[in-house]
N, C-alpha and C positions, 0 to 999 in steps of 0.2 A: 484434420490437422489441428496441433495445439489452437488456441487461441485466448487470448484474454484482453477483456473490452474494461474499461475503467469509467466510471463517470463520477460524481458526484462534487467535482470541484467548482469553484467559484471566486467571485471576489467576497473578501470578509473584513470587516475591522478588528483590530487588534484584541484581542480577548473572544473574540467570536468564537463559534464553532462550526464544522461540518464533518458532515459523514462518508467518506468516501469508499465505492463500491468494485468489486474485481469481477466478473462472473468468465466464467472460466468454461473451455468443454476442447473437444478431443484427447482426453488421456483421462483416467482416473484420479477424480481430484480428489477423493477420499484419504490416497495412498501417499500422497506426496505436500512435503514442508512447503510454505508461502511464504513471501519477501512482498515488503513493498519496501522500495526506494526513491528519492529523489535528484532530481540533480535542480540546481540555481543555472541563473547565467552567468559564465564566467568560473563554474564552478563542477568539481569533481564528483561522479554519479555519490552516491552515499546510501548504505544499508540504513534505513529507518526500522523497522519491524520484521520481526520473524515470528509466525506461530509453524508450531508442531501439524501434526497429522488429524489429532483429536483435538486441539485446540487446548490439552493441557499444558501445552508448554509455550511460550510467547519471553520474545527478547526484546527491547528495545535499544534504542543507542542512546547515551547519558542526556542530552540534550531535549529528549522530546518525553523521559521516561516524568510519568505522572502528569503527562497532559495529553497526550496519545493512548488507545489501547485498539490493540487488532483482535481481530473472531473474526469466524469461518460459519459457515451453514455448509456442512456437506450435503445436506439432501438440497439444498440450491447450486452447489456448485460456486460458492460465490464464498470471497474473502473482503472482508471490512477494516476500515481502518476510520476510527472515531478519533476528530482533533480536536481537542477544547483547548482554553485560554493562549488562542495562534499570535500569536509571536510576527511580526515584519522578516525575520529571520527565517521563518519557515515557510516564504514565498518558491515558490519550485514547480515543475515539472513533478506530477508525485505517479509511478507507474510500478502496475505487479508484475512480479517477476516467480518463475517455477523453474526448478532442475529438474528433467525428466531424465533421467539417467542417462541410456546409450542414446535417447534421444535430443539431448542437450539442453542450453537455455533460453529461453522463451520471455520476453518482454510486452509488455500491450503497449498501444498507442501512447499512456498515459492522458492522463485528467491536469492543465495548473491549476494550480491555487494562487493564490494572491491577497496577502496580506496589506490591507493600507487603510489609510485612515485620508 
């Protein structure tokens, strides 16, 4: 079965950084786009990043774009999401998310983070 396990979140002060991790398995993570999203408390899930299949294509959302950047290791199976200079704003539940076509979408437990000073 799908699965996707997140870790790498933390508490950080504001300007910090961390590196947060997706590793992924039953289905071909090769073949298929990556998402990570967030949601706050009190607050509505939100697309943070998307990369491509190859990892040449990557979107961000206006707010995190030049302090955020996602990659992929396909031969790990695993999708990244690097945060520098975090933001109190960017305190959240942060979790991967995959479409697997007729087989649907698929969420991990999520990692928070927590910004504070």
């Amino acid at each position: 079965q799908v699965q996707l396990v997140e870790s790498g979140g933390g508490l950080v002060q504001p300007g910090g950084s961390l590196r947060l991790s997706c590793a992924a398995s039953g289905f071909t993570f090769s073949s298929y786009v990556m998402n990570w999203y967030r949601q706050a408390p009190g607050k509505e899930r939100e697309l943070v990043a998307t990369i491509g299949t190859t990892g040449g294509i990557t979107n961000y959302r206006d707010s995190v774009k030049g302090r955020f950047t996602i990659s992929r290791d396909n031969a790990k199976n695993t999708v990244y999401l690097q945060m520098n200079s975090l933001k109190l704003e960017d305190t959240a539940l942060y979790c991967c998310h995959v479409y697997v076509g007729s087989r649907g979408n698929y969420w991990g437990q999520g990692t928070q983070v927590t910004v504070s000073s």
